[in-house]
N, C-alpha and C positions, 0 to 999 in steps of 0.2 A: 550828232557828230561826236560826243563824248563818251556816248553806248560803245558808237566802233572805234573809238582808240581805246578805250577802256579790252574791248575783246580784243584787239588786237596786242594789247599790253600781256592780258592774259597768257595768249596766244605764243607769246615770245618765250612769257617765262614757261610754258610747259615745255614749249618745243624745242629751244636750246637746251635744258639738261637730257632730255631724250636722242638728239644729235649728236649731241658732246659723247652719249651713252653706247651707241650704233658705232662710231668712229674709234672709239675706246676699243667696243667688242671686236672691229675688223681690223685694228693694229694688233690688237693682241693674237687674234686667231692667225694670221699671218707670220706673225715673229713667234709664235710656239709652231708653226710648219716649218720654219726655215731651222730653228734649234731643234727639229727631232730629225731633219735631214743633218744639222751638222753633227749629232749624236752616235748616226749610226752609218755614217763617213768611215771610209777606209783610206790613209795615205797612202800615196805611193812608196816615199819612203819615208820609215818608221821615224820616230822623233826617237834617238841616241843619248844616251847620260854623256854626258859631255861635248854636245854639239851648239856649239854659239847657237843663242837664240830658244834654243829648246829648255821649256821652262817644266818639269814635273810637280808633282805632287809631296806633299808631305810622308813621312814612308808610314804605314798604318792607313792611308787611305783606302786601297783597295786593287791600287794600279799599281803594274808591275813599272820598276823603277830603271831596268834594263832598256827594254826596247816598246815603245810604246805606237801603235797603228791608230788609235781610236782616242775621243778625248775624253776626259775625268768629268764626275758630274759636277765639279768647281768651274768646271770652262765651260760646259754647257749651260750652266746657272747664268756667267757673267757674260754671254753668248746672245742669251735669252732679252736678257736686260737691256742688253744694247741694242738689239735689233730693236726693241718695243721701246725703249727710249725713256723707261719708266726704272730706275736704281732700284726701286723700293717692292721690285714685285716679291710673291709668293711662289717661290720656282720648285718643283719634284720632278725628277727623274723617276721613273718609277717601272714595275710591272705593271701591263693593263689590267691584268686580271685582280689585282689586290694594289691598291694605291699607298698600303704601308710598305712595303716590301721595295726598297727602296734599288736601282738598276744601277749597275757602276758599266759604264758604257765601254771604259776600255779594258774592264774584265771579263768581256764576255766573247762569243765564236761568233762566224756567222749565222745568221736565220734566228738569231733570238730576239724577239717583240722587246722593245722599247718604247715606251710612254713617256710624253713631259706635258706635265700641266703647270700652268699657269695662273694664278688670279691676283686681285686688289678687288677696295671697295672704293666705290666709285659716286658719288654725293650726288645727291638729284636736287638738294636743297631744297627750296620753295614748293618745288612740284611732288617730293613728297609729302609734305605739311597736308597740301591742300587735297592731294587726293588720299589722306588718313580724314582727315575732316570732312569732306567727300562721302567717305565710306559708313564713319559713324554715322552722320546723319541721315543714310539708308537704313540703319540700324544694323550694320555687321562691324567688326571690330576693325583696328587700321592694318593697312595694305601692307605700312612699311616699319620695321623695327627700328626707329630714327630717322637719318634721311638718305640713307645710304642701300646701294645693292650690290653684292658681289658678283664679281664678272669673272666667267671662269673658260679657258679655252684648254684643249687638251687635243693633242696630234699623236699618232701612235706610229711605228716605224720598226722597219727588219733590216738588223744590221747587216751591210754586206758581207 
């Protein structure tokens, strides 16, 4: 009786941080689709310098301060955030083809590719421990660089 709650203990602690990890990856992958469709969104009408409610940019950002159709990568960041529920994510707007090269979404035409990736690390705790200890005792080095794995989602999108 004590073998199977003992595996069963086991058991729990492997499989909640690998749950908690799947859950992680489909809230994120989800709320980086919905922030690269709000990315490359077109209003109907424009957001106005000086229309109650319409909030711009800092001027040097990128976005034209006149008449705005598209959002800034500050709204798509704090966009991203909210949807996944997570303040503290690692947000890029980007080019797909080069992840430096950073996309201003309301400086851009139609038909041009837009990227937003997303990540955080995300703690496995105990389950990493055991399966570096695991691994050593096979004789190859550990699995995990601490107890942690970065989780990274990335949606890509054509402005209308």
């Amino acid at each position: 009786m004590a073998v199977v709650l003992g595996l069963l203990l086991v058991l729990a602690v492997g499989a909640l941080p690998v749950f908690s990890l799947f859950v992680g990856h489909t809230t994120l992958g989800r709320a980086t689709g919905e922030a690269v469709r709000f990315a490359t969104k077109v209003e109907t009408n424009p957001c106005v310098a000086g229309t109650p409610g319409c909030v711009f940019d800092q001027p040097g950002s990128g976005c034209p301060l006149d008449a705005r159709r598209r959002p800034s990568v500050a709204e798509v960041e704090a966009y991203l955030r909210a949807a996944a529920g997570n303040p503290s994510l690692e947000v890029r707007v980007h080019d797909p083809a080069d992840t430096n090269v950073q996309r201003q979404p309301c400086a851009t035409g139609p038909g041009t590719v837009v990227a937003v990736t997303a990540a955080y690390d995300h703690n496995l705790g105990v389950l990493a421990s055991l399966a570096n200890t695991a691994s050593r005792l096979v004789g190859n080095g550990p699995m995990f660089t601490g107890t942690t794995v970065r989780v990274v989602a990335t949606a890509v999108g054509v402005e209308e």
